[in-house]
Structure formats: structure tokens, C-alpha cells
N, CA, C and O atoms as a GROMACS GRO file, in nm:
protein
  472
    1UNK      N    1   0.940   2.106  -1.430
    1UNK     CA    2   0.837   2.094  -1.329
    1UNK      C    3   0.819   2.223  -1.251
    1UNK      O    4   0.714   2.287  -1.252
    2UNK      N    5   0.927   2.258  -1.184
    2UNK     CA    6   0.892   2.396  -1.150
    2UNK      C    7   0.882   2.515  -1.217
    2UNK      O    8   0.849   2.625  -1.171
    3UNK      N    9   0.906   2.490  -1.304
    3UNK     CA   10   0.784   2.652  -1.454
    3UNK      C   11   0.678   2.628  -1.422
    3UNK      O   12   0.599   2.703  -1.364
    4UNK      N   13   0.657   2.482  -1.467
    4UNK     CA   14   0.477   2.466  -1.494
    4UNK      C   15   0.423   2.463  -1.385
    4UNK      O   16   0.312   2.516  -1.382
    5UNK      N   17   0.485   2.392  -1.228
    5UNK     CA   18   0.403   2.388  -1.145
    5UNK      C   19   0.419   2.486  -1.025
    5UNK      O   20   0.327   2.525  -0.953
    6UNK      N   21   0.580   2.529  -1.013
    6UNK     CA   22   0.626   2.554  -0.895
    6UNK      C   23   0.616   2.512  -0.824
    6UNK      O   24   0.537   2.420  -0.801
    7UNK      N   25   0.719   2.577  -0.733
    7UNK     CA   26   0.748   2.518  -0.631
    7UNK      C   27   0.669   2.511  -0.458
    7UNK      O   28   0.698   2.442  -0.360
    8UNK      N   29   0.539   2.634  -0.485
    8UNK     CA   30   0.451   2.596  -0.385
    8UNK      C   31   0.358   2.476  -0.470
    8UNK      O   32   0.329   2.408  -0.372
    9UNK      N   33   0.321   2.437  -0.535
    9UNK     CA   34   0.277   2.319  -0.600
    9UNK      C   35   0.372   2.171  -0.549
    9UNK      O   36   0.319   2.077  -0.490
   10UNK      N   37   0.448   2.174  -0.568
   10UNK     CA   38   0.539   2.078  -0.592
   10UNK      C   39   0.578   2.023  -0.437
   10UNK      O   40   0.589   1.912  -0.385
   11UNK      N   41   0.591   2.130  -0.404
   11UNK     CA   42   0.564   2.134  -0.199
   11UNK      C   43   0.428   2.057  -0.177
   11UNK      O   44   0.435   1.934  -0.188
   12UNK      N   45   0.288   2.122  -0.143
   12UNK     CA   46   0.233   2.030  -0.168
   12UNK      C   47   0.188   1.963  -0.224
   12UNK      O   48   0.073   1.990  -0.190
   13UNK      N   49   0.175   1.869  -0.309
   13UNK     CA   50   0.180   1.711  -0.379
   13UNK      C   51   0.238   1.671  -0.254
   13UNK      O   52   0.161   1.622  -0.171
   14UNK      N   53   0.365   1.685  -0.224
   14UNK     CA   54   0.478   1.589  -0.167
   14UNK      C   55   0.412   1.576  -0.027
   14UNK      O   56   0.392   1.467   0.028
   15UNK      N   57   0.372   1.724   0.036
   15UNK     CA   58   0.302   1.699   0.144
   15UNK      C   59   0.180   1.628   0.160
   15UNK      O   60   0.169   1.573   0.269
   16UNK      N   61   0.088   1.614   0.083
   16UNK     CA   62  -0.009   1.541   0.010
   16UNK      C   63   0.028   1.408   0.029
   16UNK      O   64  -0.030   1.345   0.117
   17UNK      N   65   0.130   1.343  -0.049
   17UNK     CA   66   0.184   1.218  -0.083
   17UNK      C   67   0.207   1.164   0.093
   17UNK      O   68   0.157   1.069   0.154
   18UNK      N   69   0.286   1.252   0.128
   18UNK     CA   70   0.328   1.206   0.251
   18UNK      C   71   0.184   1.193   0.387
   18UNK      O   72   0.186   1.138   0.497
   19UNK      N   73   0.123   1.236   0.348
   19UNK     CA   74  -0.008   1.249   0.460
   19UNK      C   75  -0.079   1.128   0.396
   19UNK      O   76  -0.140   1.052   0.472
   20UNK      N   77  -0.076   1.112   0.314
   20UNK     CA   78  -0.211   1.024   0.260
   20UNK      C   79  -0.170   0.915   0.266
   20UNK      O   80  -0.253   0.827   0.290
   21UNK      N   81   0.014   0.862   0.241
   21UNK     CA   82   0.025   0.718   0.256
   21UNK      C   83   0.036   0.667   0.426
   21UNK      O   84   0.020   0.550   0.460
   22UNK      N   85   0.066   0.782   0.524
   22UNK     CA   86   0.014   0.772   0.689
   22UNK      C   87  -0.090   0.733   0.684
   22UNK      O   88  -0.112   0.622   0.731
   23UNK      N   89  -0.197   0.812   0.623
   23UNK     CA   90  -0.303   0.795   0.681
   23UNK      C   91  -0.354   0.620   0.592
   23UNK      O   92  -0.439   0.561   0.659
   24UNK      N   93  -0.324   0.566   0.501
   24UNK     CA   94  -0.341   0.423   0.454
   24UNK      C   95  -0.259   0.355   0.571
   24UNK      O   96  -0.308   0.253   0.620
   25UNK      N   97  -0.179   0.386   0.603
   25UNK     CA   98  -0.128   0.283   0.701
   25UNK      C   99  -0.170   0.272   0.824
   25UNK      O  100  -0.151   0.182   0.906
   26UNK      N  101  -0.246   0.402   0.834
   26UNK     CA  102  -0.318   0.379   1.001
   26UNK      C  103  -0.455   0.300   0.940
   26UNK      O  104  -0.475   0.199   1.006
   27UNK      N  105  -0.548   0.317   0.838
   27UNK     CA  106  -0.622   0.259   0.836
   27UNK      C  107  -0.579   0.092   0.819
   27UNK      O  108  -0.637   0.011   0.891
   28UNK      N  109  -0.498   0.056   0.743
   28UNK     CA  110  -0.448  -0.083   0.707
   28UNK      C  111  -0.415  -0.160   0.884
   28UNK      O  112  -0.463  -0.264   0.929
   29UNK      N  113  -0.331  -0.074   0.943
   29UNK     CA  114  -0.354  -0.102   1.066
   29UNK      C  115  -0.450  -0.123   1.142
   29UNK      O  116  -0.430  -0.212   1.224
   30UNK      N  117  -0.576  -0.058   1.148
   30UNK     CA  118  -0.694  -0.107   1.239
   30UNK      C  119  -0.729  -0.215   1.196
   30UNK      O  120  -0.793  -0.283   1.276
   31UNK      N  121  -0.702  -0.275   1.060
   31UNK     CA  122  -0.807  -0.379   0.982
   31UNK      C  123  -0.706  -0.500   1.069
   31UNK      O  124  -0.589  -0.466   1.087
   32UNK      N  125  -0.749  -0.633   1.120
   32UNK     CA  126  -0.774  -0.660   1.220
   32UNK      C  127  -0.632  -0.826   1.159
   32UNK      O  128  -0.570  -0.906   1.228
   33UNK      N  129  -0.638  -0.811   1.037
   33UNK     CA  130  -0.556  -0.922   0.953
   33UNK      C  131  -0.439  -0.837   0.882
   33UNK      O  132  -0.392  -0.898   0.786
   34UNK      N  133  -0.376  -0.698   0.909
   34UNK     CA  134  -0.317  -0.644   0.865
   34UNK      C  135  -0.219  -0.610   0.910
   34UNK      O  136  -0.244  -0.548   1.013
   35UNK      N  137  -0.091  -0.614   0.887
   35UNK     CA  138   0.023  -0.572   0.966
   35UNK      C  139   0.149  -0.470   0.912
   35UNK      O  140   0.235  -0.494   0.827
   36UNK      N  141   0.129  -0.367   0.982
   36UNK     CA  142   0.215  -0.283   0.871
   36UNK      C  143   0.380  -0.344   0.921
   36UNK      O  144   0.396  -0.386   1.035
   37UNK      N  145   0.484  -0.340   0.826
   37UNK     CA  146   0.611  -0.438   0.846
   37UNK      C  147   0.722  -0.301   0.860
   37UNK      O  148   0.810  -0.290   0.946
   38UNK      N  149   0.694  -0.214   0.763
   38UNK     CA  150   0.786  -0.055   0.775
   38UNK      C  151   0.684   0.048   0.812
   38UNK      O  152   0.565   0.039   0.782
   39UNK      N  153   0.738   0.146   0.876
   39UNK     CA  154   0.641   0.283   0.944
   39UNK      C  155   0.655   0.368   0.790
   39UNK      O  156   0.760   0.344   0.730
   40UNK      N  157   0.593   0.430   0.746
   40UNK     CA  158   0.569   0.518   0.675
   40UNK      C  159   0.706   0.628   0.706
   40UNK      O  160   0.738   0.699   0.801
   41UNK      N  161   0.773   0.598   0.554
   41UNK     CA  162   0.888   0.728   0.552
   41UNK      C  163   0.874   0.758   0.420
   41UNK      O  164   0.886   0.695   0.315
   42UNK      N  165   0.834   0.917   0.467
   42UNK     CA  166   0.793   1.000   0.316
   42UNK      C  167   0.671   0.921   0.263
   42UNK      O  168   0.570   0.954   0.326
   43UNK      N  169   0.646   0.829   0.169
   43UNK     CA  170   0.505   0.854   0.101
   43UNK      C  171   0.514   0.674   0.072
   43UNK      O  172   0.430   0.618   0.002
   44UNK      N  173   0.609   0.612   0.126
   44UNK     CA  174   0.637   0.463   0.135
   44UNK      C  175   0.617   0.407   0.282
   44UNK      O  176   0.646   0.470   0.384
   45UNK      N  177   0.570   0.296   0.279
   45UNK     CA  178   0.529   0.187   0.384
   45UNK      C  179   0.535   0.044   0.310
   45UNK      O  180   0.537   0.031   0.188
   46UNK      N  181   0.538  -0.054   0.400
   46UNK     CA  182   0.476  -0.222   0.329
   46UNK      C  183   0.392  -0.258   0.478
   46UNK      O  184   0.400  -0.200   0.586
   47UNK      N  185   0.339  -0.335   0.451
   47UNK     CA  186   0.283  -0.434   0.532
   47UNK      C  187   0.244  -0.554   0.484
   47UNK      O  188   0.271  -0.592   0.370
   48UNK      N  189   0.162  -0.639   0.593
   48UNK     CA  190   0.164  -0.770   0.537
   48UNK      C  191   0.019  -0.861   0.529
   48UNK      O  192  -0.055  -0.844   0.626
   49UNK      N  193  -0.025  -0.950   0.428
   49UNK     CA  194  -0.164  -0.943   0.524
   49UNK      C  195  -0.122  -1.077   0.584
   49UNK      O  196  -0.034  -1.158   0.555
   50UNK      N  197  -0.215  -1.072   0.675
   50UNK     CA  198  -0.164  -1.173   0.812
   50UNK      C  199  -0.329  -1.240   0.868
   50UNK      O  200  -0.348  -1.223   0.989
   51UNK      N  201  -0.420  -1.298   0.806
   51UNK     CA  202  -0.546  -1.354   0.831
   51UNK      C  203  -0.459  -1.487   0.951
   51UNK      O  204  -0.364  -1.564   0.937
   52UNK      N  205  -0.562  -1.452   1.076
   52UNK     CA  206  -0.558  -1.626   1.158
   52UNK      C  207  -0.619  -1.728   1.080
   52UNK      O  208  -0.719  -1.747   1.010
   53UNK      N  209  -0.483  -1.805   1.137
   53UNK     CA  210  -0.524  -1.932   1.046
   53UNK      C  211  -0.396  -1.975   0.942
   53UNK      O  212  -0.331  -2.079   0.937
   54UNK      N  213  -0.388  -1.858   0.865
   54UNK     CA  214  -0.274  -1.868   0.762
   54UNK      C  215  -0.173  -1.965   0.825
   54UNK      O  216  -0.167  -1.991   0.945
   55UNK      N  217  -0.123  -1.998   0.762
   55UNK     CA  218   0.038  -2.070   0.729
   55UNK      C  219   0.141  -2.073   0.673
   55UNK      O  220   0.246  -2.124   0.714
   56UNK      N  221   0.119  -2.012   0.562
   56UNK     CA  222   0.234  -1.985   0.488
   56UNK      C  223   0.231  -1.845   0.400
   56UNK      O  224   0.187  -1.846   0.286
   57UNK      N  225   0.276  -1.735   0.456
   57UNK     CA  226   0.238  -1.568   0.512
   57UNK      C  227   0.306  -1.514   0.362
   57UNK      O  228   0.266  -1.414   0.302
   58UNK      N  229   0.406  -1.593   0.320
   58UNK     CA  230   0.522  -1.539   0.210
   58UNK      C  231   0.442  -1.588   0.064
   58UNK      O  232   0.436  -1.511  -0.032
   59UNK      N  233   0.396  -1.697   0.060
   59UNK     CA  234   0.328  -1.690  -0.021
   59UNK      C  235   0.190  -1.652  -0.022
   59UNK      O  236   0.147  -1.627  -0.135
   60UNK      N  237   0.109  -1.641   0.070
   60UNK     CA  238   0.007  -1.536   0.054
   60UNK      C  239   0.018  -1.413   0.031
   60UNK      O  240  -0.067  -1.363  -0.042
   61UNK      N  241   0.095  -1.353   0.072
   61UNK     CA  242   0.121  -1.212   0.041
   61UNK      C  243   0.200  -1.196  -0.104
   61UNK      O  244   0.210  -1.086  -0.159
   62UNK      N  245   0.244  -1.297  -0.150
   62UNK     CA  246   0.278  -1.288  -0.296
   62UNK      C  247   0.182  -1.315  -0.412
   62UNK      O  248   0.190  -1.290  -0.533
   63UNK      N  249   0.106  -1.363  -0.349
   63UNK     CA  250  -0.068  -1.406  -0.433
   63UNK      C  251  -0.140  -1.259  -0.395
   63UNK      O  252  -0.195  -1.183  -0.475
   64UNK      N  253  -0.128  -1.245  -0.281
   64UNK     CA  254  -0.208  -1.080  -0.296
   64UNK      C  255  -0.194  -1.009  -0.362
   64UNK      O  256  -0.286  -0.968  -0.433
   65UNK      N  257  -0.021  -0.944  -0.371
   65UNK     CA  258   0.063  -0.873  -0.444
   65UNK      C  259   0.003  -0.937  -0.630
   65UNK      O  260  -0.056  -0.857  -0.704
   66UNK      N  261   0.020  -1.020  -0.656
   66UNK     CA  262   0.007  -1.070  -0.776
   66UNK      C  263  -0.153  -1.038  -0.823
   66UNK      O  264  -0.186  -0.982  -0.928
   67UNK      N  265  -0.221  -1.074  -0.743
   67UNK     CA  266  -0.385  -1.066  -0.743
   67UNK      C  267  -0.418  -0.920  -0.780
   67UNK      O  268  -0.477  -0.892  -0.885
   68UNK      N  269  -0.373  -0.812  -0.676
   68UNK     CA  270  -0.382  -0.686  -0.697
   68UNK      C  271  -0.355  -0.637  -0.803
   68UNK      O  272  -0.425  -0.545  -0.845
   69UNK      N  273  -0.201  -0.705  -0.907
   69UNK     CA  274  -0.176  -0.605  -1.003
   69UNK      C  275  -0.272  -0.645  -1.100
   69UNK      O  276  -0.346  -0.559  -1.147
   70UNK      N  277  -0.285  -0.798  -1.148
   70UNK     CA  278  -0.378  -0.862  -1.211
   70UNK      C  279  -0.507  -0.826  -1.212
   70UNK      O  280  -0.597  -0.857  -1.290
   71UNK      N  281  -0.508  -0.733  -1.086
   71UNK     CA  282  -0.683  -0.652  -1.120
   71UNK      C  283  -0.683  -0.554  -1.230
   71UNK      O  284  -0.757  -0.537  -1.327
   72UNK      N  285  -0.580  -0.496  -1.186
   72UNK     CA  286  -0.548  -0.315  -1.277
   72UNK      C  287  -0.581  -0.232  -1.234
   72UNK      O  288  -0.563  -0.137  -1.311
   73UNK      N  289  -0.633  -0.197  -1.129
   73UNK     CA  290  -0.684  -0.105  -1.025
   73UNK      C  291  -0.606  -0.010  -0.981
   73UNK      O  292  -0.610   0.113  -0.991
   74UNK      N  293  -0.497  -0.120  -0.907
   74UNK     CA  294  -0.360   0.000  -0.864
   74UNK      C  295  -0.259  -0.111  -0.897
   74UNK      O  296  -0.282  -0.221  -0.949
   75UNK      N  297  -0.133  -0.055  -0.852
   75UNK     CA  298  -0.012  -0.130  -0.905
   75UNK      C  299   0.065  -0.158  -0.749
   75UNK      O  300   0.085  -0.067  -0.668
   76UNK      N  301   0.100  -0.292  -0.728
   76UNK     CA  302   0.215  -0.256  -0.589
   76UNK      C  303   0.304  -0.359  -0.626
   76UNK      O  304   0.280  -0.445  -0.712
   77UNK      N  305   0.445  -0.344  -0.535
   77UNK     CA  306   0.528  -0.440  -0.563
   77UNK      C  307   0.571  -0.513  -0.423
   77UNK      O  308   0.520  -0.470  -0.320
   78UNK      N  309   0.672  -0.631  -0.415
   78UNK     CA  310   0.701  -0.675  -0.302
   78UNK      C  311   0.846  -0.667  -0.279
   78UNK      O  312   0.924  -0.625  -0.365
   79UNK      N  313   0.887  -0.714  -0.150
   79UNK     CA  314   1.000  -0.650  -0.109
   79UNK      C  315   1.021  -0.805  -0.025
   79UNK      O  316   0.951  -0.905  -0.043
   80UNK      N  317   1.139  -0.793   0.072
   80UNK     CA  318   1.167  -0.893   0.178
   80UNK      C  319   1.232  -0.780   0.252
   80UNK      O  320   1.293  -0.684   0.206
   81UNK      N  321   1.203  -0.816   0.398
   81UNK     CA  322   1.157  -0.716   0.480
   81UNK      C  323   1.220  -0.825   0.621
   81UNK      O  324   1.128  -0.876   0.685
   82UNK      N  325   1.336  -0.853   0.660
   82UNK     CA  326   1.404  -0.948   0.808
   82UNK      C  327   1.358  -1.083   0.754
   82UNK      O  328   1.279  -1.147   0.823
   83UNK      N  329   1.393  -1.124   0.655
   83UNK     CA  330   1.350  -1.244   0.618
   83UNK      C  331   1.251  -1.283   0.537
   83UNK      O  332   1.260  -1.389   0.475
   84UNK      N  333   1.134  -1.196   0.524
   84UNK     CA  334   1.035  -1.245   0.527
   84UNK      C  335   0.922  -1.131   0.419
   84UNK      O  336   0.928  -1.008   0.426
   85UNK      N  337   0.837  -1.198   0.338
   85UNK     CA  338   0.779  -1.119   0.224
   85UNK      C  339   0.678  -1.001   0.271
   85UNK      O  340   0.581  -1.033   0.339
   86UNK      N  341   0.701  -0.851   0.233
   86UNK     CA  342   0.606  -0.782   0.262
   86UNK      C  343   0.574  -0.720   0.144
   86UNK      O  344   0.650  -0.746   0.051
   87UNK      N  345   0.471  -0.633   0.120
   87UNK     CA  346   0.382  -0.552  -0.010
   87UNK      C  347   0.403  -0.449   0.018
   87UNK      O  348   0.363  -0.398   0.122
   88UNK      N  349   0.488  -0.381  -0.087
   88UNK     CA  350   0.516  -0.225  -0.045
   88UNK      C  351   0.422  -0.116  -0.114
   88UNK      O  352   0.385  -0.126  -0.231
   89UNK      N  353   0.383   0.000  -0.020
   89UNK     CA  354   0.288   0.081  -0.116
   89UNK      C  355   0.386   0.225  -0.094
   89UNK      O  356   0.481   0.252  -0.020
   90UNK      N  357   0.319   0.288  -0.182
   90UNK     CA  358   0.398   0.418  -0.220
   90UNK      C  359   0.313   0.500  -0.316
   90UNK      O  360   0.298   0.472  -0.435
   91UNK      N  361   0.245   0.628  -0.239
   91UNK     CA  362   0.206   0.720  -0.304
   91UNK      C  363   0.324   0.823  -0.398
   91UNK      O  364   0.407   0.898  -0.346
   92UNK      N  365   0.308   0.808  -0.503
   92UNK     CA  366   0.426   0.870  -0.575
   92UNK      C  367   0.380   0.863  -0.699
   92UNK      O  368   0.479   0.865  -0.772
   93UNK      N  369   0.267   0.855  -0.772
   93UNK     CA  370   0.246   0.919  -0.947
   93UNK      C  371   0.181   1.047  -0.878
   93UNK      O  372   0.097   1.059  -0.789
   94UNK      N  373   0.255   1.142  -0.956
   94UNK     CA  374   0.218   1.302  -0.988
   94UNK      C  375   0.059   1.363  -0.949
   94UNK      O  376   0.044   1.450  -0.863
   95UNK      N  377  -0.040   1.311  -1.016
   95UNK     CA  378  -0.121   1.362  -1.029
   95UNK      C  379  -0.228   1.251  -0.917
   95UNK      O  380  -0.349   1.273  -0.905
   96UNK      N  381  -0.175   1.165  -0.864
   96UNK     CA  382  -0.232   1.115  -0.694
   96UNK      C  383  -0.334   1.170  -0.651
   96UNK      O  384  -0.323   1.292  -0.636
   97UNK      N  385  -0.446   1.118  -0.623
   97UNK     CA  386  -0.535   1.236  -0.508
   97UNK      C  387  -0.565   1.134  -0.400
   97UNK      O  388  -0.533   1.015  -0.395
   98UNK      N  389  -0.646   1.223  -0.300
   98UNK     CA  390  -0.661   1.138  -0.193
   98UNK      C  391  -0.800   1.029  -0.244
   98UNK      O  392  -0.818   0.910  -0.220
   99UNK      N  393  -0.833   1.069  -0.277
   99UNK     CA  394  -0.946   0.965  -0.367
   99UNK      C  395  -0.927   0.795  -0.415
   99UNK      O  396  -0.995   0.693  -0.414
  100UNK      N  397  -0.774   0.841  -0.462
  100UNK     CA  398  -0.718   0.734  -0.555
  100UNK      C  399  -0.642   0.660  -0.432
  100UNK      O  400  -0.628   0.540  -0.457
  101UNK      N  401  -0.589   0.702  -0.303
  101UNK     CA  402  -0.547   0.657  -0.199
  101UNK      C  403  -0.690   0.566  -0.123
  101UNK      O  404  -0.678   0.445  -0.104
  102UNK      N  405  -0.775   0.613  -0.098
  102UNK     CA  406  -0.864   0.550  -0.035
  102UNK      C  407  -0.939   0.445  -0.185
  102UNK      O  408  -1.024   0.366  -0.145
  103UNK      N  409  -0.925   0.442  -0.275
  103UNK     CA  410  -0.916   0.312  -0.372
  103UNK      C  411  -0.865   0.210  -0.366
  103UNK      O  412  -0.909   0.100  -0.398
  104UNK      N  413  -0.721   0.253  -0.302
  104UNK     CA  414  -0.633   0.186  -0.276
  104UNK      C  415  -0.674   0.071  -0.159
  104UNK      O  416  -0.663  -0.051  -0.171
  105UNK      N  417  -0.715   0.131  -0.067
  105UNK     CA  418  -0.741   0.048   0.082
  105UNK      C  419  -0.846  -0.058   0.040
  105UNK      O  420  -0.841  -0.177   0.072
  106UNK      N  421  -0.973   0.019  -0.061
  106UNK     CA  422  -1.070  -0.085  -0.103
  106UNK      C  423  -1.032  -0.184  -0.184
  106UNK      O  424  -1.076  -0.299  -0.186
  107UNK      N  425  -0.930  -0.125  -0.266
  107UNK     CA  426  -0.880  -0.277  -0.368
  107UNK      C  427  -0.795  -0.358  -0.218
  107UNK      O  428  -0.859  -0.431  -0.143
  108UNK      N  429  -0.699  -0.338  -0.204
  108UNK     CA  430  -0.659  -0.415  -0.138
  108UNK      C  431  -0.726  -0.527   0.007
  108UNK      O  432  -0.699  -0.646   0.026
  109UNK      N  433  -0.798  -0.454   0.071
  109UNK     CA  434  -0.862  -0.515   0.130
  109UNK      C  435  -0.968  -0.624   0.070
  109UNK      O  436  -0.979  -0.734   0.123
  110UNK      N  437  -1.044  -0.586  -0.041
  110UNK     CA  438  -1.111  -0.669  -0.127
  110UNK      C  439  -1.054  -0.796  -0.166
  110UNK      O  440  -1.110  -0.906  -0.168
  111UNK      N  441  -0.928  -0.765  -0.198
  111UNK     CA  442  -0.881  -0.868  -0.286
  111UNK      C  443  -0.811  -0.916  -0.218
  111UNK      O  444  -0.791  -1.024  -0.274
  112UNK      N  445  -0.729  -0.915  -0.092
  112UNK     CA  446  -0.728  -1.000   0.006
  112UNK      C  447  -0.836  -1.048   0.101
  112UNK      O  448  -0.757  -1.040   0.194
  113UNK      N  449  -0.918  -1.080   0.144
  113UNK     CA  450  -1.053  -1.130   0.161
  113UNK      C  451  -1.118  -1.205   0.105
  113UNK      O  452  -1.184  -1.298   0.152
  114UNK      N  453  -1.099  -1.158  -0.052
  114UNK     CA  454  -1.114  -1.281  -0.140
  114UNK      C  455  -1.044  -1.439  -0.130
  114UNK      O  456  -1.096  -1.550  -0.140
  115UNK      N  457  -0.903  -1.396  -0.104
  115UNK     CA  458  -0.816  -1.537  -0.121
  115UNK      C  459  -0.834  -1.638  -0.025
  115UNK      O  460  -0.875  -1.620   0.090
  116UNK      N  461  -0.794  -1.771  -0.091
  116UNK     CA  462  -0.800  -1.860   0.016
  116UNK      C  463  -0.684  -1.869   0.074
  116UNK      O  464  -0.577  -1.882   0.013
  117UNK      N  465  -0.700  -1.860   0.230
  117UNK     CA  466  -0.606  -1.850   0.304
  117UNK      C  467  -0.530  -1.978   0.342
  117UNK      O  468  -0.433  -1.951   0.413
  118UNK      N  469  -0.541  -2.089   0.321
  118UNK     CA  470  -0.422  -2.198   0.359
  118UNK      C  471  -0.360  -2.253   0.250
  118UNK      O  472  -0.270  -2.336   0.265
   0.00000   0.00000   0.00000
């Protein structure tokens, strides 16, 4: 990796990685049914979606998680997080752009919005 790319390359990506999954989590945060569960360290966060009304938060967010990969769009996985189910994201394939990050916010938000919530 560092022949082909070096190491000012390789620097930023990472800085890249790390700015762009902040900045998904501040947007995921304004959205009004969204709750981020970990702060962004390095290029990882989860949050949760959290629509009023819901009732049962662990399995919605495991139908999201499931829904999302089942699109093919992007890929995420889930975690348990003080008990309780969260969706972890993580900017981390190589060739990432910020493009493919703000894809990200539209699939996800889409496809939670879609579901039925009780």
C-alpha cells in the first residue's frame, strides 16, 4: 500500500474516512427519529432508529439493519450497545468517497421510513 499509494495518500483516505463518518452522524442526528448510541471514533459510530410511537426498538432496528443489506446499496451490521440493539456504520472500504457517504444517509433514511413501525 505504501509503494502504490503512500503515505501522504494513505494519510488522507483515513482523514477522509474519519471526517465523513462525523459528518453522517451529525446529519443522522438532526433527523428527528434518529439517535446516535456511540460518538464517532475514527471512521465508526452506531445509532439507532427511534420513530415515536415504536415499541419494540431492538427489533426494528434489526429489520432496518436487515432491510438495508437486502437492498445492496450499502452494507451495515449490528452490535448491542448497554443492553440494547444498535446499527453500526463505518467508513472503511479503500476507495470510499464522500459521495458514497452521503448515499449512505439516503439509503438509510429511506429505508427506515419505509418500515412499519409497531
Amino acid at each position: 500500500l505504501i509503494r502504490s499509494y503512500g503515505l501522504d495518500d494513505l494519510r488522507q483516505r483515513i482523514r477522509n474516512h474519519v471526517a465523513w463518518s462525523k459528518a453522517l452522524a451529525e446529519r443522522l442526528r438532526k433527523e428527528p427519529d434518529f439517535e446516535i448510541v456511540t460518538e464517532p471514533v475514527l471512521s465508526l459510530f452506531s445509532f439507532c432508529y427511534t420513530p415515536q410511537g415504536a415499541t419494540d426498538l431492538d427489533s426494528l432496528n434489526q429489520r432496518l439493519v436487515d432491510a438495508i443489506n437486502d437492498d445492496g446499496r450499502i452494507y451495515l451490521t449490528q452490535t448491542i450497545f448497554e443492553g440494547r440493539k444498535a446499527i453500526r456504520f463505518q467508513v472503511g472500504q479503500f476507495d470510499c468517497t464522500e459521495a458514497d457517504v452521503a448515499t449512505a444517509f439516503d439509503v438509510i433514511t429511506e429505508i427506515a421510513r419505509s418500515l412499519e413501525t409497531q
